[in-house]
C-alpha positions as CSV (number, residue, x, y, z in Angstrom):
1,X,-133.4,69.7,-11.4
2,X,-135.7,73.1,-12.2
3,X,-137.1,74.0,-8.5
4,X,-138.7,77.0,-7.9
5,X,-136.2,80.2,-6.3
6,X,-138.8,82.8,-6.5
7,X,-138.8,84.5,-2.5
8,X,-142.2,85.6,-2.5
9,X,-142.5,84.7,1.2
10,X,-140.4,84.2,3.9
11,X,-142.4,81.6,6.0
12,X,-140.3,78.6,6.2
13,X,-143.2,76.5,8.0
14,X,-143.3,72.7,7.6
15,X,-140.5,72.8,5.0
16,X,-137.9,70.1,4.9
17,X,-134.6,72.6,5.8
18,X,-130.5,72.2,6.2
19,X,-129.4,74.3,9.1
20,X,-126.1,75.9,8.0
21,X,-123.5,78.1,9.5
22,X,-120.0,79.7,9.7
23,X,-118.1,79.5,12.9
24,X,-115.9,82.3,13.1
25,X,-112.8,82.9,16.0
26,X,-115.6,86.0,17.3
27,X,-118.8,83.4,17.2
28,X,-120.8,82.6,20.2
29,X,-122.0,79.5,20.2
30,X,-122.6,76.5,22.0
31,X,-119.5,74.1,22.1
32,X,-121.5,71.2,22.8
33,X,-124.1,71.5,20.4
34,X,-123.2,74.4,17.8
35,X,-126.4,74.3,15.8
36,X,-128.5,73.7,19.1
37,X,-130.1,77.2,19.2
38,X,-130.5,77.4,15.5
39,X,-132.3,74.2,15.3
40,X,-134.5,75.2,18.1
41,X,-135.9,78.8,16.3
42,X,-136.0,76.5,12.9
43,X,-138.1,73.6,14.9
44,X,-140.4,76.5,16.5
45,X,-141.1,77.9,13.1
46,X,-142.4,74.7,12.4
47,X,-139.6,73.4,9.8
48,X,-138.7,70.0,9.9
49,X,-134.9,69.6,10.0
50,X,-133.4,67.4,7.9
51,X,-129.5,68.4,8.0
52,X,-126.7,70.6,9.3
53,X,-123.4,72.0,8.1
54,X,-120.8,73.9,9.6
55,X,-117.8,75.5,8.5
56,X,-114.8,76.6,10.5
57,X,-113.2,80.3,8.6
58,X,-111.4,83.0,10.1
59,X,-113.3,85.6,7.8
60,X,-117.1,85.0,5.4
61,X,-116.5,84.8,2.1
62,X,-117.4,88.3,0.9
63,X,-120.0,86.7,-2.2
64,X,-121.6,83.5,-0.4
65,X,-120.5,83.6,3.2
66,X,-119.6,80.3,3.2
67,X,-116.9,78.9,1.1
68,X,-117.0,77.4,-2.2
69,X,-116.1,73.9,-1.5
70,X,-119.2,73.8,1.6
71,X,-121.6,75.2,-1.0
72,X,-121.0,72.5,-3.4
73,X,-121.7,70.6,-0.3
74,X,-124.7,72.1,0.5
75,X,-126.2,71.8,-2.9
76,X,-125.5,67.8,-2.9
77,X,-126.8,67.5,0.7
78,X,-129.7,69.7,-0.3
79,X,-130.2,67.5,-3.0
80,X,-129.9,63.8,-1.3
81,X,-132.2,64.9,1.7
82,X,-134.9,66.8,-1.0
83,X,-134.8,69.9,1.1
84,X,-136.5,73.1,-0.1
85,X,-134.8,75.6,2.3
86,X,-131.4,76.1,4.0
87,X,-131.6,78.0,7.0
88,X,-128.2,80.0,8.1
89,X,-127.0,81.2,11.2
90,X,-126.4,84.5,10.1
91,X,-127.4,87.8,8.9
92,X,-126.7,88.1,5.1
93,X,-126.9,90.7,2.5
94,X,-129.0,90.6,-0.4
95,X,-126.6,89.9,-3.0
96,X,-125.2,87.1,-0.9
97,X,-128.2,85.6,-0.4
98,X,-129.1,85.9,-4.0
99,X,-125.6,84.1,-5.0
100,X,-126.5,81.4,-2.8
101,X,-129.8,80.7,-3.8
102,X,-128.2,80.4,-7.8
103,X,-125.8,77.9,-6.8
104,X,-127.8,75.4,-4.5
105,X,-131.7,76.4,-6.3
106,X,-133.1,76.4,-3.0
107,X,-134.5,79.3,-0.9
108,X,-132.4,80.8,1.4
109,X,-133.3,82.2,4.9
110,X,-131.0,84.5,6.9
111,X,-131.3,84.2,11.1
112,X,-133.5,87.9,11.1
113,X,-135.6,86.2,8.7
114,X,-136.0,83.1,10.9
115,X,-136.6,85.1,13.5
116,X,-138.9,88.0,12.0
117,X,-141.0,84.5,10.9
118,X,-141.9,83.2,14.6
119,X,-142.6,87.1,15.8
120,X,-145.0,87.5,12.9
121,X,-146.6,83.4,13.9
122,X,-146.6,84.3,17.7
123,X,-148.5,87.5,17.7
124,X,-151.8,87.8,18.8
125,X,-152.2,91.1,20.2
126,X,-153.0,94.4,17.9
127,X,-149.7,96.1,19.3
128,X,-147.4,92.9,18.8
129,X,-148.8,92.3,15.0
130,X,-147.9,96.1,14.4
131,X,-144.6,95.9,15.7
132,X,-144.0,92.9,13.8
133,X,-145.1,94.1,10.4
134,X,-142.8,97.3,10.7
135,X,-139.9,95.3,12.0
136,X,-140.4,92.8,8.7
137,X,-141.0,96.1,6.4
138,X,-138.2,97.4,7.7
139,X,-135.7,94.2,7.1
140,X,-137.6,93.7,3.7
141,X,-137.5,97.2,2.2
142,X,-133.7,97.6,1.0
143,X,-134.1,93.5,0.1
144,X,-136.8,94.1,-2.6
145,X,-134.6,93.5,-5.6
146,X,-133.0,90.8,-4.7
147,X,-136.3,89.0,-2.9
148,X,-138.5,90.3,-6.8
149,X,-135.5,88.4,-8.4
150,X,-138.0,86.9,-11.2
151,X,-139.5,91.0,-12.1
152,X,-136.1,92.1,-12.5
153,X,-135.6,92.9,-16.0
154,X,-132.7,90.5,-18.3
155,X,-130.4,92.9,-20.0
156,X,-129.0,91.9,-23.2
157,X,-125.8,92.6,-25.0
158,X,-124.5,96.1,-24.4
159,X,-126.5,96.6,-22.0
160,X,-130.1,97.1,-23.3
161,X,-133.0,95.5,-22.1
162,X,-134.6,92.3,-23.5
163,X,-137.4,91.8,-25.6
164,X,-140.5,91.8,-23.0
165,X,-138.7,92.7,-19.6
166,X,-139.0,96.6,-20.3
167,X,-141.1,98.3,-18.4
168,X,-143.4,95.9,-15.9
169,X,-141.2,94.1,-13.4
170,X,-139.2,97.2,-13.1
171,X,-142.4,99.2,-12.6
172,X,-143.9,96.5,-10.3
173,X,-140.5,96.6,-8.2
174,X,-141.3,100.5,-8.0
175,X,-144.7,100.6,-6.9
176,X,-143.6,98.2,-4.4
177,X,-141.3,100.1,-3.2
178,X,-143.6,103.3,-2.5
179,X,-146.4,100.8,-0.8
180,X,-143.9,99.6,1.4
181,X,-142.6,103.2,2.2
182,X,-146.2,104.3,2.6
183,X,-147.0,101.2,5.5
184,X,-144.0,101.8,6.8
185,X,-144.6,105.6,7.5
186,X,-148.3,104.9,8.8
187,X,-147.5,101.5,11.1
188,X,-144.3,104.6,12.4
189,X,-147.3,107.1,13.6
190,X,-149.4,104.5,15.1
191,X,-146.8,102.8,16.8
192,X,-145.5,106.2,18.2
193,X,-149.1,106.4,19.4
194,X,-149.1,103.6,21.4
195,X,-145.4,104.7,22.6
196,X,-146.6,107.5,24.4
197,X,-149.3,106.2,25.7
198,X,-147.5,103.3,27.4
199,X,-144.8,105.7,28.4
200,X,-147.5,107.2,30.4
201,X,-149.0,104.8,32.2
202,X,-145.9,103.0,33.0
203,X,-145.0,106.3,35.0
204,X,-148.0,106.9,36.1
205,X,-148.0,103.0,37.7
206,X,-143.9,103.8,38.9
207,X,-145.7,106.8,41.1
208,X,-148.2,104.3,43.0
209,X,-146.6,101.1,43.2
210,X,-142.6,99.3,43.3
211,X,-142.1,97.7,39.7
212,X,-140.1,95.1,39.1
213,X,-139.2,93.5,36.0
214,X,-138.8,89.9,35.1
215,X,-136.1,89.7,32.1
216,X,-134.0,87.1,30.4
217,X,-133.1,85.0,27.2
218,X,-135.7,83.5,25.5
219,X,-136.7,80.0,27.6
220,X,-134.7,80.9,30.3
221,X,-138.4,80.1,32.6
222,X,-139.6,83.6,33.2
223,X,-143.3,83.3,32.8
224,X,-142.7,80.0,34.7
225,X,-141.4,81.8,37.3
226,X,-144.1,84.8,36.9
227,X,-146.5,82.1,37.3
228,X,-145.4,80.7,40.5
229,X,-145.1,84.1,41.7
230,X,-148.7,85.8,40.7
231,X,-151.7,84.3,39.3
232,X,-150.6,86.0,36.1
233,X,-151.6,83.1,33.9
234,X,-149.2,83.8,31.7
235,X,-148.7,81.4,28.8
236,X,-145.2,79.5,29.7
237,X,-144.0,76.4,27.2
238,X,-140.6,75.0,26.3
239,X,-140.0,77.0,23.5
240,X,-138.5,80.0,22.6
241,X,-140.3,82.6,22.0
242,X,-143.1,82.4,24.3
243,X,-144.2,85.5,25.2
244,X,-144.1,88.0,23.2
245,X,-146.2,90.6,25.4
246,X,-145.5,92.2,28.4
247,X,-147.9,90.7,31.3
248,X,-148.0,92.7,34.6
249,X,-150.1,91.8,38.2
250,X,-149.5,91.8,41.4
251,X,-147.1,90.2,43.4
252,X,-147.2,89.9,47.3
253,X,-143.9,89.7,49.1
254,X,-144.9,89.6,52.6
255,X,-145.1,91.7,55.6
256,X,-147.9,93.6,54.1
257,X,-145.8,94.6,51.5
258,X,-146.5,93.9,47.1
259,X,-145.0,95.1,43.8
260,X,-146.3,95.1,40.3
261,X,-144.2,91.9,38.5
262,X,-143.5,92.1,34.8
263,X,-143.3,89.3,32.4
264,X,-141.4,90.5,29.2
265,X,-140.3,89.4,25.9
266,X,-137.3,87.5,26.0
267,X,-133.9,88.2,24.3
268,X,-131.7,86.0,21.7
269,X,-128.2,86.6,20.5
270,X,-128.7,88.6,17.5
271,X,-131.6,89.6,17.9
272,X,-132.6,92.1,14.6
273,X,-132.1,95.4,15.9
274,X,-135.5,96.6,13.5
275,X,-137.4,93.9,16.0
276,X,-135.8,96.2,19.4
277,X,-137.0,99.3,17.8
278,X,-140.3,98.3,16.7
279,X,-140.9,96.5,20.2
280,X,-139.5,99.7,22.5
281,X,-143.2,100.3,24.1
282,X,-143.4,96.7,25.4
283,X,-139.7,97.1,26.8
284,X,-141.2,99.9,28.7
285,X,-142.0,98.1,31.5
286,X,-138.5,96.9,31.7
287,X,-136.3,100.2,31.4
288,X,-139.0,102.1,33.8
289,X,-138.6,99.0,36.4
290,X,-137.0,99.9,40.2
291,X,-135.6,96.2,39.8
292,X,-134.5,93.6,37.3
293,X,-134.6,90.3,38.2
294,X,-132.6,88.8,35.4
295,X,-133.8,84.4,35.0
296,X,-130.7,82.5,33.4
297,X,-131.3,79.0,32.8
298,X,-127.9,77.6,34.7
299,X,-128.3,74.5,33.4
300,X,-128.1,75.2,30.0
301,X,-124.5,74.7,28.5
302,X,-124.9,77.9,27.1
303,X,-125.6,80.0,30.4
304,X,-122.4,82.0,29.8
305,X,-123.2,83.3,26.4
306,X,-126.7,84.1,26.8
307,X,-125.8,85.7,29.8
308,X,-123.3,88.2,28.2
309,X,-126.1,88.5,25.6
310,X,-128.9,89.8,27.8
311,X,-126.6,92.3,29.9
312,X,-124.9,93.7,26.4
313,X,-128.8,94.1,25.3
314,X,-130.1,95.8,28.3
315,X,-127.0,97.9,28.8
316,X,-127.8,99.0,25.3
317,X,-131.8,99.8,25.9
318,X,-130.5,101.7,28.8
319,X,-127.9,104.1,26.8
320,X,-131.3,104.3,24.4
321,X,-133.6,105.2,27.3
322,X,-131.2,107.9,29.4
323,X,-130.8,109.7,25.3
324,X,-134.9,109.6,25.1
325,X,-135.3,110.9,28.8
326,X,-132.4,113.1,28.9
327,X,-134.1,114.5,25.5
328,X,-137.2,115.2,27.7
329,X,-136.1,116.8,30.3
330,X,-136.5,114.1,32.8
331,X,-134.7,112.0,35.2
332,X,-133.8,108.6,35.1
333,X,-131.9,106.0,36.6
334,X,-131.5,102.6,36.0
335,X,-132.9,99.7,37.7
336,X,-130.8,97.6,40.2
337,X,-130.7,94.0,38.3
338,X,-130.6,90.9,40.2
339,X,-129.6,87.2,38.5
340,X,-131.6,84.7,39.6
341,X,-129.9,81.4,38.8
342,X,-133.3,78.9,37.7
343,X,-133.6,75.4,37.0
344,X,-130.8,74.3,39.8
345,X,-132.5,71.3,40.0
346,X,-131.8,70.2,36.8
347,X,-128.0,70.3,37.7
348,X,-125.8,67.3,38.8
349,X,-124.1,68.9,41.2
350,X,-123.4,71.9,42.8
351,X,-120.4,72.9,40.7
352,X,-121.9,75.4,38.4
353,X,-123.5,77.0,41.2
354,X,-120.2,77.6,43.1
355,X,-118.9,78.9,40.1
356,X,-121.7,81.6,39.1
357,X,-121.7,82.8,42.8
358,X,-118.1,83.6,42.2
359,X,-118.6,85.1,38.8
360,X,-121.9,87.1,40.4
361,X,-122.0,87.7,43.8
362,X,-125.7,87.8,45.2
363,X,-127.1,85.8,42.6
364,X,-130.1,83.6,43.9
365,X,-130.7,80.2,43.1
366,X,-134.2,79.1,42.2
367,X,-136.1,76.2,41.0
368,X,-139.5,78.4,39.0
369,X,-141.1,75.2,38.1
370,X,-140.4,73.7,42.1
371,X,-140.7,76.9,44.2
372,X,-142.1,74.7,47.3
373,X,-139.5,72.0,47.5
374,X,-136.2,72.3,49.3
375,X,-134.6,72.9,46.2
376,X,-136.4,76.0,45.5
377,X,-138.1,77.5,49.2
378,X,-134.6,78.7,50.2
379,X,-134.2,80.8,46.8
380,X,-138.3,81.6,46.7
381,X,-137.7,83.2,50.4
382,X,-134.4,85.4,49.7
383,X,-136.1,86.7,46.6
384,X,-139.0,87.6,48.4
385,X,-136.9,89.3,51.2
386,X,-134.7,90.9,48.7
387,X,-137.4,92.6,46.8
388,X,-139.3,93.7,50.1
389,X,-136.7,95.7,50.9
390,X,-136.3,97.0,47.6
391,X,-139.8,98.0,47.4
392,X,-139.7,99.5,51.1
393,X,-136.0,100.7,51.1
394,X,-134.2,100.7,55.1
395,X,-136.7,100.4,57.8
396,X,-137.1,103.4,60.2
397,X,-139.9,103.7,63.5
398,X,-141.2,107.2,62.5
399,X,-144.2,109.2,63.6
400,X,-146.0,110.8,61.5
401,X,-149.0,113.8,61.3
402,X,-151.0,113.1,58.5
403,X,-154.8,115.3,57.9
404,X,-157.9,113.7,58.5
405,X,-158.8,114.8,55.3
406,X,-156.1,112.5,53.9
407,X,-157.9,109.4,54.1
408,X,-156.2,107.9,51.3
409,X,-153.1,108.5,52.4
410,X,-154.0,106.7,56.3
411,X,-155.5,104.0,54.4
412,X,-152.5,103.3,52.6
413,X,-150.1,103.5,55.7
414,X,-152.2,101.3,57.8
415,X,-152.3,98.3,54.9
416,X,-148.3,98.8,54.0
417,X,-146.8,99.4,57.2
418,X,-146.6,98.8,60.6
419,X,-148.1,101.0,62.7
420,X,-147.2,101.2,66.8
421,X,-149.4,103.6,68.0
422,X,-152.2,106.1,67.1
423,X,-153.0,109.8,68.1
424,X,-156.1,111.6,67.2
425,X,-157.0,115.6,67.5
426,X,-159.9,117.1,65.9
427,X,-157.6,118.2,61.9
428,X,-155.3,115.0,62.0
429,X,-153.5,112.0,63.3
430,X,-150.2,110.8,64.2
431,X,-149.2,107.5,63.9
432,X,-146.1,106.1,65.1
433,X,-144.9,103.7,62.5
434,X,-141.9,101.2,61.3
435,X,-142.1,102.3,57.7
436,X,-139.1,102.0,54.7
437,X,-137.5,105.3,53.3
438,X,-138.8,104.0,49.7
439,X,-142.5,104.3,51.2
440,X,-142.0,107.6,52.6
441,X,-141.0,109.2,49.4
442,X,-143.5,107.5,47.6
443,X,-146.2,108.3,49.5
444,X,-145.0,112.0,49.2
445,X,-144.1,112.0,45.3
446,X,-148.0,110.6,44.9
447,X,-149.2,113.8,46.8
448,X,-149.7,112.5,50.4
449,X,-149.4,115.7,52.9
450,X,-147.3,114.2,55.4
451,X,-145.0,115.7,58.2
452,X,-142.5,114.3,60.3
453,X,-143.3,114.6,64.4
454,X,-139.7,114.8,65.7
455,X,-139.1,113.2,68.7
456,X,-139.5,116.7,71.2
457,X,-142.7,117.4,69.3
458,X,-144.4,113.8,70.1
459,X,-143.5,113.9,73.7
């Protein structure tokens, strides 16, 4: 059967595709459903799945991956169900995927490329299609050879070159090879552009307001939850991938008191490391956050692995961030994370609760799609409380002398705090207040020209 191998693109929408992968004693994977996450990134890439393979080996095979006996497998499933792709769960090299591809004549598409595919479909804004396009040059740029497989040129005997392949693949492969080099350089700059300038406004937001982060894997319910919370708007479905910008408003947690709530990209295991890079601004919000609330869907069957995944991937972002802001002579510190356990009431019992408030102590259970019922009030109120008094830090009654002059500074005391009692001379005024240490040092870090009455000086 002559099909067509040539990789001139690596869309895989609306093909018929065979999920395949290698289960290795180091894997993480769903017990229950192996292929489940797999199947879900192929089906939101829009390919229609038509099979699945697995294999069980204690090591790849060093030229295919998968062993010979499953790739004679693959090629006769490939060919009974007429599928033109086969989809693995894995990162491969080139020449792998190249061997593949000659044995089962079918496209081949590695999990980055999978991946790289629904970025490149879900972006909408400027910044995400730039981020994107690097991340995809980047993956692409030491695979050129192998994906220009039909401009390579067919040496003969002794090594020469054939009749008619001197000169214009090789050539073509070349001047590829220097356009991509030359995007790659210019999408660099711009991105770095827009680097800074997020880097600046995100600290320039951390001085006037308590940020706090909403992270997680991919579908875990975080914009479902950022929804319930703010009137963000943010665009929430049951698929992976959902957001792929960050999304920041306001979020009142009573007693006067709000934050500024961030709804960010969510993670996957294996998640190409070109695609962290290239997205660093929009993780901005998240590494520059006071708090992390952390989502984990704890009634998938895979809540274990894809919580090791997110905290391996944060704890990496923030050995990235204290190099870069170490580098500029700047302080940092990391943000407190909270877990918040969502979808409880999707569970049959409480049994997987008990056992993740052994494994984290102070996690909070939640229901984001029901935050008014009974199942999800109690969680909705000690999240709330929780992040009031992170944004406020411990309450003390203090009185304070602030200038007339300062009216920015009174104004924002009298809408954030409680204030007891008031004092007036002819320069300034002293209010006695219940106010959180957080506040205090805020207020002074954003320039407020405060003193502290002591208790002889106010009598």
């Amino acid at each position: 059967m002559a099909i067509n191998r040539e990789r001139t693109s690596l869309n895989v929408s609306r093909e018929r595709a065979i999920l395949a992968a290698v289960h290795l004693p180091s894997s993480r994977f769903d017990p229950e459903d192996p292929l489940g996450e797999l199947r879900a990134l192929a089906q939101t890439a829009g390919a229609n799945v038509v099979g699945e393979l697995t294999q069980n080996r204690h090591t790849p095979e060093s030229g295919t991956y998968i062993g010979s006996g499953k790739l004679d497998e693959l090629r006769s499933m490939a060919d009974e169900l007429d599928a033109s792709v086969v989809i693995f769960d894995h990162d491969l090299s080139p020449s792998q995927i190249g061997n593949i591809e000659k044995h089962i004549e079918r496209k081949v598409v590695d999990r980055s490329e999978l991946i790289l595919d629904i970025f490149a479909n879900r972006a909408t804004t400027h910044e995400a299609k730039l981020q994107v396009e690097l991340a995809q040059l980047e993956y692409t740029y030491p695979r050129l050879r192998a994906m220009w497989s039909h401009l390579e040129r067919i040496v003969g005997v002794g090594g020469v070159a054939g009749i008619g392949t001197r000169g214009p693949g090789e050539q073509q492969l070349e001047v590829d090879r220097r356009l991509v080099q030359q995007r790659r350089t210019r999408l660099k700059r711009e991105l770095t552009g827009i680097e800074d300038r997020k880097a600046r406004a995100v600290r320039k937001r951390k001085q006037d307001h308590v940020m706090v982060g909403l992270v997680g894997y991919t579908n875990a319910g975080k914009s479902t939850l950022f929804n319930a919370l703010t009137a963000g708007g943010a665009y929430a479905d049951d698929r992976v991938f959902a957001t792929l910008m960050t999304r920041t408003r306001e979020w009142d947690v009573g007693a006067s008191q709000s934050v500024m709530l961030s709804d960010t990209v969510g993670f996957v295991r294996d998640l190409p490391h070109h695609l962290i890079a290239s997205f660093k601004a929009t993780l901005e919000e998240t590494t520059h956050a006071d708090l992390l609330l952390i989502v984990l869907d704890v009634s998938d069957s895979a809540a274990e692995a894809q919580y090791q995944t997110v905290t391996e991937m944060l704890d990496a972002l923030f050995e990235q961030t204290q190099r870069v802001e170490e580098r500029a002579g700047r302080s940092w510190t990391p943000p407190k994370r909270v877990l918040l356990l969502n979808k409880v009431d999707l569970l049959r019992d409480n049994v997987e609760l008990l056992v993740w408030s052994n494994r984290a102590p102070g996690a909070i259970a939640i229901s984001a799609a029901s935050p008014a019922d009974e199942t999800g009030a109690p969680g909705m109120d000690r999240l709330r409380a929780l992040t009031r008094l992170a944004a406020t830090g411990e309450i003390r009654e203090l009185t304070l002398s602030i200038p007339l002059a300062d009216a920015k500074t009174i104004h924002t005391i009298e809408n954030r705090t409680e204030v007891l009692d008031r004092a007036y001379d002819e320069s300034s005024v002293r209010l006695r207040v219940r106010i959180g240490d957080r506040q205090l040092d805020q207020l002074r870090a954003g320039g407020a020209r405060i003193t502290l009455v002591t208790k002889t000086e106010s009598k």
